[in-house]
GUMIGU-112294 format. One record per residue (C-alpha): x, y, z; residue in three letters. Coordinates in steps of 0.001 Angstrom, whole numbers, plus 500000, padded with zeros to 6 digits. Layout:
# residues N
XYZala/...
***
This chain:
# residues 640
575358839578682606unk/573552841162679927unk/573900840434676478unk/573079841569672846unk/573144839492669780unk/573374842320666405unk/573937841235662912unk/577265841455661178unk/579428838729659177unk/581368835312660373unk/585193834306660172unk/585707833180656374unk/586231829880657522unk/582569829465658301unk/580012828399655271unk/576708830517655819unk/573771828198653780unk/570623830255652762unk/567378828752651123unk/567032829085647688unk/564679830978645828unk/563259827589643949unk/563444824996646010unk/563743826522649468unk/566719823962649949unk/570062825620651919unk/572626825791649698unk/576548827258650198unk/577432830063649463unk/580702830018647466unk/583463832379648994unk/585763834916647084unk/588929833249648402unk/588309829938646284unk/588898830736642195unk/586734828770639607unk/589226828104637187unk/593179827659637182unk/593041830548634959unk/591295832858637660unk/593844831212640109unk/597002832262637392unk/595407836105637452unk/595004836625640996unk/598374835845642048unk/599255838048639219unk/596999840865640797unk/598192839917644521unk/601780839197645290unk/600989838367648881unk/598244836114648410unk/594604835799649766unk/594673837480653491unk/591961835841655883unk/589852838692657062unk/588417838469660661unk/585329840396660225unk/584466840214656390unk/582601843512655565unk/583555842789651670unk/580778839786651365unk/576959840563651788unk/575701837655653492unk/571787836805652611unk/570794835219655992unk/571433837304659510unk/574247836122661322unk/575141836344665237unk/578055837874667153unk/578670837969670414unk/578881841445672535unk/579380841572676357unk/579350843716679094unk/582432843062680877unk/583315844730683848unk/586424846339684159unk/587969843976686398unk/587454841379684406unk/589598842841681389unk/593343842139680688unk/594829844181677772unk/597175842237675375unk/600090843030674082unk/599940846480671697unk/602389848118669921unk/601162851729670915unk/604046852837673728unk/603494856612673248unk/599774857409675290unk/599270861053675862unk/597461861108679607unk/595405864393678822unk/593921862283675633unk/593344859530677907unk/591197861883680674unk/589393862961677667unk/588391860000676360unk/587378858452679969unk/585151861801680150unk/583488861290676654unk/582558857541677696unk/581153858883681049unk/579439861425679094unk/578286859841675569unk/578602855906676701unk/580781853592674494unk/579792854292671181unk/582045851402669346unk/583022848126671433unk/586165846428671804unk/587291843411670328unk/588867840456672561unk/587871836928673847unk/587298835290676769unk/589832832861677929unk/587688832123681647unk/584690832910683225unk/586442835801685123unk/588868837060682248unk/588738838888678664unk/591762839763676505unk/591407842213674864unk/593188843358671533unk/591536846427670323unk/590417849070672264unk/593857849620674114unk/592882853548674801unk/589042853329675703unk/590077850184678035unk/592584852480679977unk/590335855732679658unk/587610853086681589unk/589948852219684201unk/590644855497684540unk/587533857079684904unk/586894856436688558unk/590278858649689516unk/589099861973687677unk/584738861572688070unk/583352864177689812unk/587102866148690039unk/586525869432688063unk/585362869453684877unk/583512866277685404unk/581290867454688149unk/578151864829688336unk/579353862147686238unk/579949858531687309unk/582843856668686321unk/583026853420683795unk/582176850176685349unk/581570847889682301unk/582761847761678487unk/580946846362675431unk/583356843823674209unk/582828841757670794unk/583866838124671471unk/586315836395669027unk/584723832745668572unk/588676831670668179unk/592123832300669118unk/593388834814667067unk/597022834209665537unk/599740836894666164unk/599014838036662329unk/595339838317662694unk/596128840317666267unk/598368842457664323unk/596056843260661669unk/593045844286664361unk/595507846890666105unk/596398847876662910unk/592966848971661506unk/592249850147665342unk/595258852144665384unk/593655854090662157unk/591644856445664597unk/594974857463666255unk/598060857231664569unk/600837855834666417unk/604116857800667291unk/607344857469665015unk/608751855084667618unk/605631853035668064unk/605126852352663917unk/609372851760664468unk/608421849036666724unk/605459847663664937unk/607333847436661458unk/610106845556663380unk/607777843246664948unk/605877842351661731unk/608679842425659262unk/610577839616661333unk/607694837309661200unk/608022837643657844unk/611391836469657186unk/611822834263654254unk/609849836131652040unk/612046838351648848unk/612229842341649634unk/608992843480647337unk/607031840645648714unk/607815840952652568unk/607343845232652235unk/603632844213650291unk/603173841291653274unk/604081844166656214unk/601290846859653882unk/598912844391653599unk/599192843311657611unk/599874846714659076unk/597922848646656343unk/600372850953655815unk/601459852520652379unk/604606851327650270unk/606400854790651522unk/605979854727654481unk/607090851041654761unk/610284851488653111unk/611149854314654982unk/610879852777658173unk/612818849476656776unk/615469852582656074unk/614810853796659705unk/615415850252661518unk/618850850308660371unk/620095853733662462unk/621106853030666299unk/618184853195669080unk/620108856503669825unk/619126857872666470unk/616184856359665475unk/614255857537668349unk/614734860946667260unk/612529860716664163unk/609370862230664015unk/606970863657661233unk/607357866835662659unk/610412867193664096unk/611288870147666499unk/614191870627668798unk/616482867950668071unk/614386865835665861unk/615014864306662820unk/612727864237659806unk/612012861416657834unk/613897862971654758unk/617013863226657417unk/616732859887659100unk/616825858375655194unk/620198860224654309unk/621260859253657790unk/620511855431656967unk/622253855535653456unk/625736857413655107unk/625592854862657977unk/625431852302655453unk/629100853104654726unk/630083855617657282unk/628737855109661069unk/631177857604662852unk/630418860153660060unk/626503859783660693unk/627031859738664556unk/629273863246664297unk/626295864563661626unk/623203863329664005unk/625012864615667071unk/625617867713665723unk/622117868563664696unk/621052869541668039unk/618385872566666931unk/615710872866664884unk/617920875641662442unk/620640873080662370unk/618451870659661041unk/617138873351658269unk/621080874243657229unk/621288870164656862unk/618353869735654806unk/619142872269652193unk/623045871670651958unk/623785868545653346unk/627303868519651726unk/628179871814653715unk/627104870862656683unk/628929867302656678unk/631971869259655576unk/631370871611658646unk/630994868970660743unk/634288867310659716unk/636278870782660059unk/635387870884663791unk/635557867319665281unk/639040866226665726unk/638084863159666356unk/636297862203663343unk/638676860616660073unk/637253861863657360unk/638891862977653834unk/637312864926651220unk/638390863973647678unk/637356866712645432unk/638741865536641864unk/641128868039639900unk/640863870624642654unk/642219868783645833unk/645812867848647047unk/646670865718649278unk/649743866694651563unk/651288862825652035unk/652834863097655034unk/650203864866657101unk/647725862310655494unk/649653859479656745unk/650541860815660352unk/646418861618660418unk/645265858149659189unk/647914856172661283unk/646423857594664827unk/642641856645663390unk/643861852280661930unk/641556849778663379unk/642617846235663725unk/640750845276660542unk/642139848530658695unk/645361846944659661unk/644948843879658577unk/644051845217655324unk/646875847838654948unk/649211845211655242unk/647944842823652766unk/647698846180650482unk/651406847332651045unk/652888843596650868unk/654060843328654542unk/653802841795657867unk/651498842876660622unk/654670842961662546unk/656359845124660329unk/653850847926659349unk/654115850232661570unk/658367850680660558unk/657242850410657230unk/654399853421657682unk/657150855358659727unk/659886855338656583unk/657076856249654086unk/655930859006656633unk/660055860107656351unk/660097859949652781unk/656818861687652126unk/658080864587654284unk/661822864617652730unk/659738865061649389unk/657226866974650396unk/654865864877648115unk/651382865404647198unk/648759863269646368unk/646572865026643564unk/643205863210643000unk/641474862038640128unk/638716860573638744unk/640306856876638921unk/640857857725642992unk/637790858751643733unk/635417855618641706unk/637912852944643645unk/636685854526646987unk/633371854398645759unk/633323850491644150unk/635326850015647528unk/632693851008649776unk/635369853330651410unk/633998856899651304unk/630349858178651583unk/628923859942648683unk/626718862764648491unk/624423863930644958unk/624780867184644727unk/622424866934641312unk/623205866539637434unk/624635870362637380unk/627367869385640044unk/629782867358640778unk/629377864347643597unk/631332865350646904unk/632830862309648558unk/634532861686651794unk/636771859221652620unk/636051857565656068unk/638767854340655689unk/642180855665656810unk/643939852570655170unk/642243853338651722unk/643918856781651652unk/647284855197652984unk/647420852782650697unk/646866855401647577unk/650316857420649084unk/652271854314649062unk/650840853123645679unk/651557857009644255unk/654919856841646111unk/656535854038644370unk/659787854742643303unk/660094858013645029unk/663541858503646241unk/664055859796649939unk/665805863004648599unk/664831866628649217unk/662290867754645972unk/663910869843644132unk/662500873659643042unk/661040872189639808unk/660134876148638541unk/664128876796638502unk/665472873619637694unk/662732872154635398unk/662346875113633062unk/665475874503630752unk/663939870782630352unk/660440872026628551unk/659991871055625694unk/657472872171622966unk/655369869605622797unk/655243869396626731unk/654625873521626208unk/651590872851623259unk/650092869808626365unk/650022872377628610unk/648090875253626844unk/645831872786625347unk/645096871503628980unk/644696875838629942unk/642511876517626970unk/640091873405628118unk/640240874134631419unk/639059877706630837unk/636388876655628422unk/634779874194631123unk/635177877174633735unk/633151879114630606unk/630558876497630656unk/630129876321634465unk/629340879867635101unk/627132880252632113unk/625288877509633079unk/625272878509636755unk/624233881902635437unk/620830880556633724unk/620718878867637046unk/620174882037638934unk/617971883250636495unk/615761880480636415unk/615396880663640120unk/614327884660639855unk/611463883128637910unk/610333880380640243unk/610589883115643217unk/608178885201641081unk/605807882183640650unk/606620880963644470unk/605520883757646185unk/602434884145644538unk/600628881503646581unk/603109880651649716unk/602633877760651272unk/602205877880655262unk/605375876957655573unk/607192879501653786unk/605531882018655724unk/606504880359658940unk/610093880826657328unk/609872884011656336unk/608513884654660293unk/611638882675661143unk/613879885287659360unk/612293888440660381unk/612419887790664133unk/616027886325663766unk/617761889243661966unk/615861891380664177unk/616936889833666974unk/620706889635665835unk/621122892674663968unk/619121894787667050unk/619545892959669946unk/619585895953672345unk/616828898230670464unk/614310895068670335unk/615205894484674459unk/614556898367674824unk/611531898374673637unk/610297895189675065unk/611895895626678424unk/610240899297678820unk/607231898634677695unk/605970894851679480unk/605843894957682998unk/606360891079682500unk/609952891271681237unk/610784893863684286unk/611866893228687834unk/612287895761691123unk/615106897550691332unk/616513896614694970unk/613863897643698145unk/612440900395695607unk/609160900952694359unk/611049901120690581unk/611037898817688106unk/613638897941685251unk/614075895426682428unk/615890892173683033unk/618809891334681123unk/618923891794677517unk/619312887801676749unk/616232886991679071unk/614264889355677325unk/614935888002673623unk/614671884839674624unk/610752885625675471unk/610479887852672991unk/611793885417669792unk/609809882458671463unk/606784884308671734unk/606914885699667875unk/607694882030666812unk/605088880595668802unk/602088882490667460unk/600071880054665299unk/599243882892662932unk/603079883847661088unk/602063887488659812unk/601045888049663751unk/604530886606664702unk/606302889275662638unk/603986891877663555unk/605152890931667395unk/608803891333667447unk/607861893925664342unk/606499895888667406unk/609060895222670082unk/611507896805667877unk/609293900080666377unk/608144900653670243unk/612037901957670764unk/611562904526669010unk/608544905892670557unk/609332905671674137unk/608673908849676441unk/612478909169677513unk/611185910822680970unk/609883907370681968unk/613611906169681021unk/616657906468683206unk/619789907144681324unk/622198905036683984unk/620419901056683619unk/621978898314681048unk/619025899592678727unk/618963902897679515unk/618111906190677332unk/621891907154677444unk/623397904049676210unk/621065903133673550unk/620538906654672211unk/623661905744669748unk/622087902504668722unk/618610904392668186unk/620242906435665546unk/622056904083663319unk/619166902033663680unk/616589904627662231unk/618780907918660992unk/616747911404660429unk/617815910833656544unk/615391907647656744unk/612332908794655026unk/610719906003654111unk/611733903967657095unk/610659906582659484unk/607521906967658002unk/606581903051658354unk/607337903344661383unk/605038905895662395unk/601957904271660341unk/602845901069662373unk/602973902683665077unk/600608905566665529unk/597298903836665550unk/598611901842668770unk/600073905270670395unk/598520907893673492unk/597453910731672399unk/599915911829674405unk/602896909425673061unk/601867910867669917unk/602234914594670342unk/606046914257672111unk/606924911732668739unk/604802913599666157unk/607959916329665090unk/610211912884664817unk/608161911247662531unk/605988913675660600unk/607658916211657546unk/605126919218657125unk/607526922022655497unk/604113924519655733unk/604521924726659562unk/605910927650661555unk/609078927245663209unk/608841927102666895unk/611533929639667436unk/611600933378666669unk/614638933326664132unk/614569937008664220unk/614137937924667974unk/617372939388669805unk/619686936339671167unk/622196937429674224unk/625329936081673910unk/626320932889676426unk/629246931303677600unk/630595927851676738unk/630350927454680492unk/626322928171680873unk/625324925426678279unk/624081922333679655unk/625586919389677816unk/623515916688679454unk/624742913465680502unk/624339911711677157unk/626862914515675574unk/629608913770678548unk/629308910406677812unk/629888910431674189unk/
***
């Protein structure tokens, strides 16, 4: 078997001795990882909360004597791939790597060690080792004509058993070349940061960097990320796209399962599309209210201090159907009764909540007990706004009615603006227009400062849109083709449909062809704008799709089809009126350099104002008189 001895460094166990310059004697050479003095000891572990790491392959020290490794030609046969926390292998990556080593060799080997004469574990090198083995399955196929497939690997030996760390910390720096899926570095975190149990929070995170080489982020966010369900967490993705979830999602996720788990399932579940994710990112508040409104399974009660009111009775009847055991438990502790006995007691406070028609109004002291309680899920809305909070423990908001309800006799309320006028006093009458004026001056305060809001943000669109990022312009991409697709469904089809002989099909045995249904047609049409790597380009398509409607020869157009000349001529018009100057006219200079010469003599008079040319008709000539009966009305007048 052949084999090639090339310098490079030894395991930092090892002492390499070189001669000295004097006396020619070997002497040691003194290693990094051992301090000369307590005091250098005291400021390293300052410097290095996790302590001196063991490195495999030492390429910080400059040894002055060469030093051997060992690199083998294995064949493939005799390989066995160890355990790696890469799940996620693309197969077209792994047919291109098997044809660069057929074509350029194996320019960097593997690292494993041999446990037998016939076997090599290998650690490193997971994708070349599988691009290898797969090389004899695609050489010579197309598009690898005359190559021969893989029958050895270089290998560099380990002269030791590595430990699960030092394994971990090899895939790691391997991994580098290409980065791991979401669900892989999920995995991988996991893996590591349970070996390092023990250890306080900062240290373990700077342990799992140090091991995995990962950044501080990146590790806390996937500590964050470990604590969603499997059904969530496999969702997340750097860039996320039909129902994927963004790191910046999957963290507000983790902090609302924290407290709420149904309310993050409902919230997760509901972002099923790539605009749903959007409306969540830039008003999560809305969005979890949204989601609330329209699953009727899901308890969940907003508490909006000094503007929300409870109604007690519906509150009640709503929380009872949604009491766990636990909540239960709990409730009956709260209300000072038996298990036995709470739901009769529930039922009379239900009866006298109704008789009273009482409401629950919130305030600030409600709200911070359901937050120190761990009983609602908060969202920051920023310093300008108030926090929005919802209330996901039914026996919280119970137990606030009966606490508010105390003493509350089970007798019908009585009209309080009839019979509690004569009763005002003028003090209660000076409270109350104190309480209005202050009330009006905080509503003052809001909308001026929500006023220099809006006017700040003018500005920072000014400065924005100087130099958009590629992302806004993939946005403003997104917009264009979606209100052109919603606001002119049919016009956008019409011209698409008429003009692609790809979104047409036969008309029966015919030999004519019309467009397929409106729906199908969009759907090509919005994917195909959206899909174009340049964004301007992507607006310019469905741009197109919808101008080419206007400038259709109408003889090639049959006025009886789903998109036919007689049932969109209405549409055309509201869509693009004569009194349109200026939209008419961009039209036409989008349009006419892509037109026939002949498309653009029948569209010329539609587009094109010149006052200095001759009327086509002889306004003076004799006319002969005609009968309502000899005018042709056309099919698209009978119709209207």
């Amino acid at each position: 078997m052949p084999r090639r001895d090339t310098p490079a460094s030894t395991p930092p166990a090892r002492k390499a001795k070189t001669p000295t310059a004097a006396t020619g004697k070997p002497r040691a050479r003194r290693t990094a990882a051992r301090p000369k003095s307590p005091g250098a000891s005291r400021r390293r572990a300052h410097s290095d909360p996790v302590g001196p790491v063991d490195r495999l392959f030492d390429v910080t020290a400059t040894p002055a004597g060469p030093v051997c490794e060992d690199v083998e030609y294995v064949p493939l046969e005799q390989i066995t791939l160890a355990d790696n926390p890469r799940r996620d292998i693309s197969p077209e990556g792994i047919d291109r790597l098997a044809g660069m080593l057929m074509r350029s060799g194996q320019l960097q080997p593997v690292i494993g060690r041999r446990v037998s004469p016939q076997e090599v574990i290998v650690y490193a090198g997971q994708r070349r080792c599988l691009a290898a083995k797969r090389s004899p399955e695609i050489a010579g196929t197309e598009g690898y004509e005359g190559l021969r497939p893989v029958a050895v690997l270089r290998v560099k030996l380990l002269d030791h058993p590595p430990t699960k760390s030092e394994i971990r910390r090899i895939q790691a720096q391997e991994n580098q070349y290409e980065e791991l899926s979401m669900r892989d570095k999920q995995d991988q975190f996991a893996d590591c940061w349970q070996d390092n149990v023990g250890l306080g929070e900062d240290e373990r995170i700077a342990r799992v960097c140090v091991e995995l080489g990962i950044a501080p982020a990146l590790a806390r966010n996937l500590r964050r990320q470990l604590t969603l369900p499997e059904d969530v967490r496999v969702r997340v993705a750097e860039r996320p796209s039909g129902d994927g979830l963004s790191i910046t999602m999957a963290n507000t996720l983790a902090a609302m399962n924290e407290h709420a788990p149904e309310l993050m399932h409902a919230v997760a579940e509901r972002i099923s599309t790539a605009e749903h994710h959007q409306q969540a990112l830039s008003s999560m508040g809305a969005f979890v209210h949204r989601t609330v409104v329209e699953s009727e399974s899901l308890y969940a009660v907003r508490l909006d201090e000094g503007i929300a009111v409870l109604d007690a009775h519906e509150e009640l009847e709503r929380g009872r159907a949604h009491l766990t055991d636990d909540g239960r438990k709990v409730l009956a502790k709260s209300i000072g009764c038996t298990r036995a006995k709470l739901e009769e007691e529930l039922g009379k406070l239900a009866n006298r909540a109704q008789s009273t028609a009482f409401k629950l109004d919130v305030s600030r002291a409600l709200r911070e007990r359901a937050i120190a309680g761990h009983y609602a899920w908060v969202y920051h809305r920023g310093a300008d706004y108030a926090d929005a909070l919802w209330v996901v423990s039914p026996e919280f908001v119970i137990a606030a009615i009966h606490e508010a309800m105390e003493g509350v006799e089970a007798c019908p309320r009585r009209d309080e603006s009839y019979f509690g006028g004569p009763r005002v006093t003028d003090k209660d009458t000076e409270a109350a227009l104190e309480a209005d004026r202050k009330r009006r001056a905080e509503a003052r305060h809001r909308a001026e400062s929500a006023a220099n809001s809006n006017l700040g943000l003018g500005h920072d669109i000014a400065t924005g849109i100087l130099e958009p990022r590629a992302e806004q312009l993939d946005a403003v991409r997104r917009i264009v083709a979606l209100v052109l697709i919603e606001q002119y469904p049919t016009i956008v089809a019409y011209g698409a449909g008429w003009t692609d002989r790809a979104q047409q099909q036969p008309v029966g045995d015919t030999a004519r062809f019309e467009p397929r249904q409106r729906d199908a047609i969009l759907d090509v049409e919005l994917a195909r704008a959206l899909a174009e790597p340049d964004p301007l380009r992507g607006i310019l398509q469905i741009v197109c799709r919808w101008a080419a409607a206007f400038v259709l020869d109408r003889n090639g157009v049959p006025s009886t089809t789903a998109l036919g000349s007689a049932r969109t001529a209405g549409k055309l018009q509201r869509a693009l009126p004569d009194g349109a100057g200026q939209l008419r006219s961009a039209v036409w200079e989008l349009m006419r350099p892509m037109l026939s010469p002949h498309l653009a003599e029948i569209n010329r008079d539609d587009f094109v104002l010149d006052d200095t040319l001759a009327p086509a008709a002889d306004l003076t000539a004799h006319r002969a008189d005609s009968a309502l009966a000899d005018v042709d009305l056309g099919e698209e007048q009978e119709a209207a």
